[in-house]
mmCIF file of the N, C-alpha and C atoms, coordinates in Angstrom:
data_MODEL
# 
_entry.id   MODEL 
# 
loop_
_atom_site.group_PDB 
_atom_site.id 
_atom_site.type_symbol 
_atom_site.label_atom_id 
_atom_site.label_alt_id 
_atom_site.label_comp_id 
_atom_site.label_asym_id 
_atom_site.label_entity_id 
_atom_site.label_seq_id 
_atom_site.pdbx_PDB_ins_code 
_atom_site.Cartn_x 
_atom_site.Cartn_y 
_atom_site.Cartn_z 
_atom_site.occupancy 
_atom_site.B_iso_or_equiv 
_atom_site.pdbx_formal_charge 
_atom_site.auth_seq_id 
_atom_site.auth_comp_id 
_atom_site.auth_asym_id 
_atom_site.auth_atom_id 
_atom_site.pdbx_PDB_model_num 
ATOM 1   N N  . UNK A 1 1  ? 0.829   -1.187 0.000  1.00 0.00 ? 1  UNK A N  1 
ATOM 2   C CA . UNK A 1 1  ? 0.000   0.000  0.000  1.00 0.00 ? 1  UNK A CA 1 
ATOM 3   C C  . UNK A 1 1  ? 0.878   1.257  0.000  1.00 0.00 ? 1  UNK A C  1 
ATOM 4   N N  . UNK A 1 2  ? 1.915   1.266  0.966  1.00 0.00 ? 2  UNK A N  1 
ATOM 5   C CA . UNK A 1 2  ? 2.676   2.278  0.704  1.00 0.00 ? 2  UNK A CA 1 
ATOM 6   C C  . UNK A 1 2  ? 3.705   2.660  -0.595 1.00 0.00 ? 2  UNK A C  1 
ATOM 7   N N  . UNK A 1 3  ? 3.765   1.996  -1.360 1.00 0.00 ? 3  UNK A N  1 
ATOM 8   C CA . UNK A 1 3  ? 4.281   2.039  -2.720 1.00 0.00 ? 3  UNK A CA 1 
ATOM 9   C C  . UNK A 1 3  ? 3.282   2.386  -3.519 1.00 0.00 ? 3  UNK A C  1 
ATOM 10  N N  . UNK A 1 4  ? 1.988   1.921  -3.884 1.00 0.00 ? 4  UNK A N  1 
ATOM 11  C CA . UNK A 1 4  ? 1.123   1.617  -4.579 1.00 0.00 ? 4  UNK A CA 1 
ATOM 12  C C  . UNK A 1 4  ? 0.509   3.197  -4.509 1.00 0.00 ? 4  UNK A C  1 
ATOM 13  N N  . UNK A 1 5  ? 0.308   3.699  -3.428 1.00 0.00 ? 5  UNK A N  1 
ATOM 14  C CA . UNK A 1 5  ? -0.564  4.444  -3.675 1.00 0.00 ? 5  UNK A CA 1 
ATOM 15  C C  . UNK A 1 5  ? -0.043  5.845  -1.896 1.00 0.00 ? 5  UNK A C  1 
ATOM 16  N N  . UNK A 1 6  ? 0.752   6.470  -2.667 1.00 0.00 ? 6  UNK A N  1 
ATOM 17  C CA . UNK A 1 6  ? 1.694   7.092  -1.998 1.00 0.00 ? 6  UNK A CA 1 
ATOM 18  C C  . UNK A 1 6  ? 1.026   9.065  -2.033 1.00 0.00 ? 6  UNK A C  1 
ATOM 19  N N  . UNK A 1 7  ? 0.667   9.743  -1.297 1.00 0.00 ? 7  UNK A N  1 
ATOM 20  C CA . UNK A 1 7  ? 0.925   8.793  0.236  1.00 0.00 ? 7  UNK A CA 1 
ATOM 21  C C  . UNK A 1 7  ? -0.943  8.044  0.432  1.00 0.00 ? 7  UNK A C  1 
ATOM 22  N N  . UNK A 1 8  ? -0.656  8.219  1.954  1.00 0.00 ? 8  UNK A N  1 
ATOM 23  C CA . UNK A 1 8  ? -2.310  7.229  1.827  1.00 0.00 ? 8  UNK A CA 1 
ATOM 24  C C  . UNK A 1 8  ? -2.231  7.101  3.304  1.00 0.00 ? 8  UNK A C  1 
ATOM 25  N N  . UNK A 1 9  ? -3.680  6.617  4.338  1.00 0.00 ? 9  UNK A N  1 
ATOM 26  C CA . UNK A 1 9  ? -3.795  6.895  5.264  1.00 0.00 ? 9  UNK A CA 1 
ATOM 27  C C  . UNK A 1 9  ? -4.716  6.171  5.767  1.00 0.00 ? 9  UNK A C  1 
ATOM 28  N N  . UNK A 1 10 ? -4.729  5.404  7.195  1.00 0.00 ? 10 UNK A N  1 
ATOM 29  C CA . UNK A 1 10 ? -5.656  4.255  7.504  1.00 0.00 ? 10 UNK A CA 1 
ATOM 30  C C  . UNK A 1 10 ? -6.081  5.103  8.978  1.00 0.00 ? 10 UNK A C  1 
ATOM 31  N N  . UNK A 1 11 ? -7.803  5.101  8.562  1.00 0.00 ? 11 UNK A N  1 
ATOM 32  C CA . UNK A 1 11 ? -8.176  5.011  9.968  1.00 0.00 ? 11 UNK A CA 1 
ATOM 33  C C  . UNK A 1 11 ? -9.025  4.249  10.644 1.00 0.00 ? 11 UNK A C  1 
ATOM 34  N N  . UNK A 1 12 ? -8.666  4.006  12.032 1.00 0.00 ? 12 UNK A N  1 
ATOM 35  C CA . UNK A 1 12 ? -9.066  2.617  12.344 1.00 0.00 ? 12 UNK A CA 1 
ATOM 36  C C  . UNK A 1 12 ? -10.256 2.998  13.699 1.00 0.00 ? 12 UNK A C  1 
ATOM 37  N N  . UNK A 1 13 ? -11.312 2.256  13.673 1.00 0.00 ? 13 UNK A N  1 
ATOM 38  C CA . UNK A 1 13 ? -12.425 2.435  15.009 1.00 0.00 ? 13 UNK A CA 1 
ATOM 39  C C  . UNK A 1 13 ? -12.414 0.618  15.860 1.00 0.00 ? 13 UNK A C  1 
ATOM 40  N N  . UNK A 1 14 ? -11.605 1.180  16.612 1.00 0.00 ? 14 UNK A N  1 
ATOM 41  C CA . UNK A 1 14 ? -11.689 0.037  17.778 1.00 0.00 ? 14 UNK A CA 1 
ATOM 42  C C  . UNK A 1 14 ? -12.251 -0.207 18.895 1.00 0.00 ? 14 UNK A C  1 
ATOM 43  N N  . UNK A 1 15 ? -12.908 -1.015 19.639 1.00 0.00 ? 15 UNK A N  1 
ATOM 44  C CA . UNK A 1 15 ? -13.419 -0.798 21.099 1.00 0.00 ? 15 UNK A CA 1 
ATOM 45  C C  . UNK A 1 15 ? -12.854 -0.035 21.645 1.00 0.00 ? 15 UNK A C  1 
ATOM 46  N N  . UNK A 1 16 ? -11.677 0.547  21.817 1.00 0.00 ? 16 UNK A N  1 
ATOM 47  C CA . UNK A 1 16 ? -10.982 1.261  22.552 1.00 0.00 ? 16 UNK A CA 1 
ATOM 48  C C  . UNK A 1 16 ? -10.818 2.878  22.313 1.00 0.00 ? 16 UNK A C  1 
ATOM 49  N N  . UNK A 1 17 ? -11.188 2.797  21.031 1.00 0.00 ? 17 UNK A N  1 
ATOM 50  C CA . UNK A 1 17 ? -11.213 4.058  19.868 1.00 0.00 ? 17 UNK A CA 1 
ATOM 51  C C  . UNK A 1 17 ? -10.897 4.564  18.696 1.00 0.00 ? 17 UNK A C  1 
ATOM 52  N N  . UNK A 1 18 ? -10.178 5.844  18.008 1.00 0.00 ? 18 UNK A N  1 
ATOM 53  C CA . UNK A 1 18 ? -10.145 5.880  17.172 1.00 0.00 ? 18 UNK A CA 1 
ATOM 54  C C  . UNK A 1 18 ? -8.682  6.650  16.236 1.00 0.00 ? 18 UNK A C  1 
ATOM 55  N N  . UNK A 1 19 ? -8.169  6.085  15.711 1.00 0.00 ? 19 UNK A N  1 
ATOM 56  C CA . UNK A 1 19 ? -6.449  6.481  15.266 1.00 0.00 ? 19 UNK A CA 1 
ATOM 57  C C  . UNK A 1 19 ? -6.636  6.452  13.654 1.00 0.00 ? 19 UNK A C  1 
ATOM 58  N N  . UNK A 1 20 ? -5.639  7.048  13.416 1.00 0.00 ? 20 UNK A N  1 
ATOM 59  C CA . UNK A 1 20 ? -5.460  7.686  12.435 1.00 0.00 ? 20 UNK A CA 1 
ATOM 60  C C  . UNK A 1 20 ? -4.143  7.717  11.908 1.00 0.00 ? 20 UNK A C  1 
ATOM 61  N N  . UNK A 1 21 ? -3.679  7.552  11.072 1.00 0.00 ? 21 UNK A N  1 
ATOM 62  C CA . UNK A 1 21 ? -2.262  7.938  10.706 1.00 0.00 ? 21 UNK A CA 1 
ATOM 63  C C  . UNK A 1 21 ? -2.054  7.332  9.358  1.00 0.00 ? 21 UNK A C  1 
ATOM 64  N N  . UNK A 1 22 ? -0.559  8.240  8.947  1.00 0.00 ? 22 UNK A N  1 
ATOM 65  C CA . UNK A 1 22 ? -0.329  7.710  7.562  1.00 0.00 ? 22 UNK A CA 1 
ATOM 66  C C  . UNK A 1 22 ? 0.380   6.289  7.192  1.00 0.00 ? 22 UNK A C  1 
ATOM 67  N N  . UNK A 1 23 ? 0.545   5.961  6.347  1.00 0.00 ? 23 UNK A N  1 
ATOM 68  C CA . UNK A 1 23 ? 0.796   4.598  6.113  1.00 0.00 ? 23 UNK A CA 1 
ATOM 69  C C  . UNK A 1 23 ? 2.888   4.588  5.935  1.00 0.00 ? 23 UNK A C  1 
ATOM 70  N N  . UNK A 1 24 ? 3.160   5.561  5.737  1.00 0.00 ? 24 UNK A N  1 
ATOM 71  C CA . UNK A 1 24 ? 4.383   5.996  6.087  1.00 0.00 ? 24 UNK A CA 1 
ATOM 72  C C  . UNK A 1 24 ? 5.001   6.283  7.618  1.00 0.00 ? 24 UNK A C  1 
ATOM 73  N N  . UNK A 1 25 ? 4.244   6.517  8.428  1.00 0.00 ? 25 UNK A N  1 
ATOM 74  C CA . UNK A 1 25 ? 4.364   6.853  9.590  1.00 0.00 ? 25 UNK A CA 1 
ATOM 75  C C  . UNK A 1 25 ? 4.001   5.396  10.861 1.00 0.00 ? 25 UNK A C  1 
ATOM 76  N N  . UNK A 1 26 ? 2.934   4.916  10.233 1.00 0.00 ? 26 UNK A N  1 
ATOM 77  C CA . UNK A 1 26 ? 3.054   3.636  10.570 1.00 0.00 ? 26 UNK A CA 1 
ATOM 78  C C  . UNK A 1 26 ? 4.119   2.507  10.392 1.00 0.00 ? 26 UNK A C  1 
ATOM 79  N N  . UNK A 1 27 ? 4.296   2.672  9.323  1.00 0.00 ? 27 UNK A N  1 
ATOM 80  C CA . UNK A 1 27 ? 6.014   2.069  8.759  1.00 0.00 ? 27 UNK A CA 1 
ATOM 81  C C  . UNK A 1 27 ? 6.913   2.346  9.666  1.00 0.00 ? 27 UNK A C  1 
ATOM 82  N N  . UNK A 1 28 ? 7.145   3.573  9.628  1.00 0.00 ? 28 UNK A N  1 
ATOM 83  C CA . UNK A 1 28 ? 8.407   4.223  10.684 1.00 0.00 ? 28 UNK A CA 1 
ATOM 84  C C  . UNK A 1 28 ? 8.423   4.524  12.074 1.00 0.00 ? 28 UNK A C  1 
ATOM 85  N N  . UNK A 1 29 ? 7.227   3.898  12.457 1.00 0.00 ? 29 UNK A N  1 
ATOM 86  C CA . UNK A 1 29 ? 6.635   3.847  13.808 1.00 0.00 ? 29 UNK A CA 1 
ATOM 87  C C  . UNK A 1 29 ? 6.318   2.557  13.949 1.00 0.00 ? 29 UNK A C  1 
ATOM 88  N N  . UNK A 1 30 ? 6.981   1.674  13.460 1.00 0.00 ? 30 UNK A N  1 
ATOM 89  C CA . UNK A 1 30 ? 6.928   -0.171 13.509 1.00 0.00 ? 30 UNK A CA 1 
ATOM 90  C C  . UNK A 1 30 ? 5.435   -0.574 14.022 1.00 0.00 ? 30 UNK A C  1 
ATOM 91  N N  . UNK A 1 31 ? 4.607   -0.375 12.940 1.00 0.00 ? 31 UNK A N  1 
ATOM 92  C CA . UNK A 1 31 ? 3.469   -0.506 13.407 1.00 0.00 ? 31 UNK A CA 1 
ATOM 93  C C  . UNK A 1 31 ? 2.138   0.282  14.208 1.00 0.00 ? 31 UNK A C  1 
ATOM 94  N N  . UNK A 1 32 ? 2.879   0.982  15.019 1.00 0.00 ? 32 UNK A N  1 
ATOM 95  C CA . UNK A 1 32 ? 2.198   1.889  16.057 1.00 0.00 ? 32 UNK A CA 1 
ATOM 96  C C  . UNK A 1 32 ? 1.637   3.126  14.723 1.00 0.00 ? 32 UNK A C  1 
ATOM 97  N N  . UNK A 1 33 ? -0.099  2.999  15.442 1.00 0.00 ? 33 UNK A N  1 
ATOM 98  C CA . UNK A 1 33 ? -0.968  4.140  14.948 1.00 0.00 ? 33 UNK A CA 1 
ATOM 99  C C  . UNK A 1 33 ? -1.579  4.789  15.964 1.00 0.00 ? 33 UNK A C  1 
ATOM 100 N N  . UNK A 1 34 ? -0.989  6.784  15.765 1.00 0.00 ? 34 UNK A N  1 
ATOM 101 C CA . UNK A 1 34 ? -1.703  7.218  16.718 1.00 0.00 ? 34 UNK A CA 1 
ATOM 102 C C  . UNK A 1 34 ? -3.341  7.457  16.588 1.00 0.00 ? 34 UNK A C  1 
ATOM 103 N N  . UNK A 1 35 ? -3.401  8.288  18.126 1.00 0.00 ? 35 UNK A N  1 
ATOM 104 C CA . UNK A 1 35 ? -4.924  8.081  17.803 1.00 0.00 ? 35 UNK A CA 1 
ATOM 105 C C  . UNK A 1 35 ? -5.209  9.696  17.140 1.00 0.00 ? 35 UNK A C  1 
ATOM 106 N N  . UNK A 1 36 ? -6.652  9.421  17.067 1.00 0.00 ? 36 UNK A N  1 
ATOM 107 C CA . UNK A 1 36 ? -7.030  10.436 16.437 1.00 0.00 ? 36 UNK A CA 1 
ATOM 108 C C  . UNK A 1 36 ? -7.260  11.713 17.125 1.00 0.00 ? 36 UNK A C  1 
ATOM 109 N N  . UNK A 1 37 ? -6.370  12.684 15.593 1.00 0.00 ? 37 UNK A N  1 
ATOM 110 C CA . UNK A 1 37 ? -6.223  14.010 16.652 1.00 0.00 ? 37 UNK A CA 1 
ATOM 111 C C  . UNK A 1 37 ? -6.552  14.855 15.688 1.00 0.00 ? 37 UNK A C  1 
ATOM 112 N N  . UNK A 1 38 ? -8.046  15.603 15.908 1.00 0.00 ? 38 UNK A N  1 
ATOM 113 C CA . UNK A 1 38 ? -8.513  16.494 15.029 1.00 0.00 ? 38 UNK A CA 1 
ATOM 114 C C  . UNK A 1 38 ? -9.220  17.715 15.420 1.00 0.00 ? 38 UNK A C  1 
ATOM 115 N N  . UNK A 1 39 ? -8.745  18.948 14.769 1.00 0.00 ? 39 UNK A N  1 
ATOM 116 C CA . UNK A 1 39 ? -9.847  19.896 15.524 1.00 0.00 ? 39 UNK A CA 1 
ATOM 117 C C  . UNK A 1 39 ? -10.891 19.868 15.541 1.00 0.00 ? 39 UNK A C  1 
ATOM 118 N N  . UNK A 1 40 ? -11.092 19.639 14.495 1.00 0.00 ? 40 UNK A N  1 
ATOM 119 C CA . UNK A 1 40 ? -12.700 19.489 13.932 1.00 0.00 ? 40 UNK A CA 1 
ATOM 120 C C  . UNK A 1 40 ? -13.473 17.921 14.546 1.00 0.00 ? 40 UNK A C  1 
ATOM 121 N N  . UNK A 1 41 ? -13.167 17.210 15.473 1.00 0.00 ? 41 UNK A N  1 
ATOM 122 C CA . UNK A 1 41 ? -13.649 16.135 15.993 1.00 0.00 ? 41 UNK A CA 1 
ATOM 123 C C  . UNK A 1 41 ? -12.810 16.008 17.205 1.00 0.00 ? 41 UNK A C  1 
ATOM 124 N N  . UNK A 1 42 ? -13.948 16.823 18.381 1.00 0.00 ? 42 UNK A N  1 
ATOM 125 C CA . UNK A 1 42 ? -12.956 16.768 19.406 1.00 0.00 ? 42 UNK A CA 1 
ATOM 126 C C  . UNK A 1 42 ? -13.505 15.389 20.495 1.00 0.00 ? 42 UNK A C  1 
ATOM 127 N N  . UNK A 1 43 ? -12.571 15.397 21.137 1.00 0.00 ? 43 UNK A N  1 
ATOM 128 C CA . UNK A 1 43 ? -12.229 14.341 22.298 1.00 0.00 ? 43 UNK A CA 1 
ATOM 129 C C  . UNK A 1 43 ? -13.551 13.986 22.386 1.00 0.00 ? 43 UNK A C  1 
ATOM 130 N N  . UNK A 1 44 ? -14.246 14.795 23.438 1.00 0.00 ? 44 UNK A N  1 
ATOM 131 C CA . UNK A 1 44 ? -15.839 14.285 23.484 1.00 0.00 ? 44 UNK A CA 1 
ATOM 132 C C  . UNK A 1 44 ? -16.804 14.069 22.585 1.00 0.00 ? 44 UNK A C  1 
ATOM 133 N N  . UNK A 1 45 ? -16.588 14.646 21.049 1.00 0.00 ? 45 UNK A N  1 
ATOM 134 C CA . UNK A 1 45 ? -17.518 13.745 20.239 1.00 0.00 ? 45 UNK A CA 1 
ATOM 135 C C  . UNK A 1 45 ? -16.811 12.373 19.920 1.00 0.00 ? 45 UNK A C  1 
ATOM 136 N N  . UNK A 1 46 ? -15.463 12.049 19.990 1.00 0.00 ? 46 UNK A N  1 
ATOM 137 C CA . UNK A 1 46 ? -15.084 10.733 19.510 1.00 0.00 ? 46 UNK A CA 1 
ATOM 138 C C  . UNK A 1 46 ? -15.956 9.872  20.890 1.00 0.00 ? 46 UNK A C  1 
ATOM 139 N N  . UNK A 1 47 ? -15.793 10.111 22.086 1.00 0.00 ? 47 UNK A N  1 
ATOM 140 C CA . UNK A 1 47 ? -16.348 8.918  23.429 1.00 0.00 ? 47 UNK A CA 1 
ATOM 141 C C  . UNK A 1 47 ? -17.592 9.075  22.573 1.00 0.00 ? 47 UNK A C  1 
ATOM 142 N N  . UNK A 1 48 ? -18.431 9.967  22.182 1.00 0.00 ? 48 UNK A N  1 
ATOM 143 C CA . UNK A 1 48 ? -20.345 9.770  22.113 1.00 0.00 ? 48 UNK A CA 1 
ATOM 144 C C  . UNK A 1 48 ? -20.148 8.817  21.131 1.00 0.00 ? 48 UNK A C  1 
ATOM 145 N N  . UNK A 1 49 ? -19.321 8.638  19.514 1.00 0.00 ? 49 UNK A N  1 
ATOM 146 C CA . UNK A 1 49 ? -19.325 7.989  18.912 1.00 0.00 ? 49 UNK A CA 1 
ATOM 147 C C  . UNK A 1 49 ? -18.928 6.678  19.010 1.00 0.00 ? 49 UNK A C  1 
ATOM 148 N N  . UNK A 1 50 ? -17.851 6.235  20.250 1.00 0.00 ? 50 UNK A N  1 
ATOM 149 C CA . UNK A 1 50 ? -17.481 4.916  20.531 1.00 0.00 ? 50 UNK A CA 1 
ATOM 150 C C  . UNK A 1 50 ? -17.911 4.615  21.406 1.00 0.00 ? 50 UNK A C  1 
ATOM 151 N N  . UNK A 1 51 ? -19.082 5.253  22.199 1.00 0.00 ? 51 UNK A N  1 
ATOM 152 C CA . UNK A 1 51 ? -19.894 4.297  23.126 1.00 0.00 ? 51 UNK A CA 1 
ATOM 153 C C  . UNK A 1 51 ? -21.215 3.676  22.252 1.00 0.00 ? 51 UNK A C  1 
ATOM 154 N N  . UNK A 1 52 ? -21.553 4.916  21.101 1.00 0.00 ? 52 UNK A N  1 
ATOM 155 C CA . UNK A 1 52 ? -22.487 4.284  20.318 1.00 0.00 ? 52 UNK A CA 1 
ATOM 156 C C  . UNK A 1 52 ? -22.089 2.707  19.593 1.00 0.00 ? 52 UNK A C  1 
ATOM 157 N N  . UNK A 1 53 ? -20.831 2.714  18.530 1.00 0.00 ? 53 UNK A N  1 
ATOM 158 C CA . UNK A 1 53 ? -20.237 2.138  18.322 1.00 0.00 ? 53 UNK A CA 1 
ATOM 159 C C  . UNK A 1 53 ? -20.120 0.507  19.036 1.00 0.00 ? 53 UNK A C  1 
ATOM 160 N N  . UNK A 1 54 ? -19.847 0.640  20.628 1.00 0.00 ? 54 UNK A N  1 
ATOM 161 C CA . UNK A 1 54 ? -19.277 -0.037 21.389 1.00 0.00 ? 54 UNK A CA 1 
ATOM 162 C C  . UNK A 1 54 ? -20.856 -1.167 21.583 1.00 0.00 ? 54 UNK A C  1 
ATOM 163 N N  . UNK A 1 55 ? -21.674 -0.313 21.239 1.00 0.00 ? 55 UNK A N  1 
ATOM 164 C CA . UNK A 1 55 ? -23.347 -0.278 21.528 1.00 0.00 ? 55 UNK A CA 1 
ATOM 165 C C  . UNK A 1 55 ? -23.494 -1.680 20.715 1.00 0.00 ? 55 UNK A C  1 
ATOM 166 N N  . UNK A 1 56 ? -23.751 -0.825 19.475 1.00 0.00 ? 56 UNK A N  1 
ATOM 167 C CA . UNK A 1 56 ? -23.363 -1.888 18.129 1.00 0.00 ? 56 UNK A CA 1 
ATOM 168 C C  . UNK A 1 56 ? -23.021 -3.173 18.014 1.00 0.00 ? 56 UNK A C  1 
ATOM 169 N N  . UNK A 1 57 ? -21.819 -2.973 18.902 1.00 0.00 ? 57 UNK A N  1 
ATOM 170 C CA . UNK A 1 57 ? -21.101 -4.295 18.962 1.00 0.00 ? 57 UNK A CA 1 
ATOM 171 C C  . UNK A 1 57 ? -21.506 -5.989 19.644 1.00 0.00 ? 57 UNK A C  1 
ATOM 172 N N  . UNK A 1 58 ? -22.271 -5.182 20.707 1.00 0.00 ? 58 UNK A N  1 
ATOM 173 C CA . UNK A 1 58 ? -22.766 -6.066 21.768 1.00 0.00 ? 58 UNK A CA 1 
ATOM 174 C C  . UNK A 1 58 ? -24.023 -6.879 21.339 1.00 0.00 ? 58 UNK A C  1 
# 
């Protein structure tokens, strides 16, 4: 993916929450994706969305 289609960016929604990062940075961060850090989607709307989410799951 990181060759193919450069650059490029995975974001991921886990029970735990929600990360973000580039596929280059994941590379060079052996794996590790941070979480998600956006102005425009702050802290407390990500919990309303991963308790909904978490909801879902069950």
């Amino acid at each position: 993916m990181a060759e193919a289609w450069n650059p490029s960016y995975i974001f991921l929604a886990s029970k735990t929450g929600f990360y973000f990062d580039s596929i280059s940075d994941i590379i060079k961060n052996k794996g590790q994706i941070s979480p998600l850090i956006h102005k425009n989607i702050p802290l407390e709307l990500q919990e309303k969305y991963l308790k909904l989410l978490n909801k879902m799951e069950q």
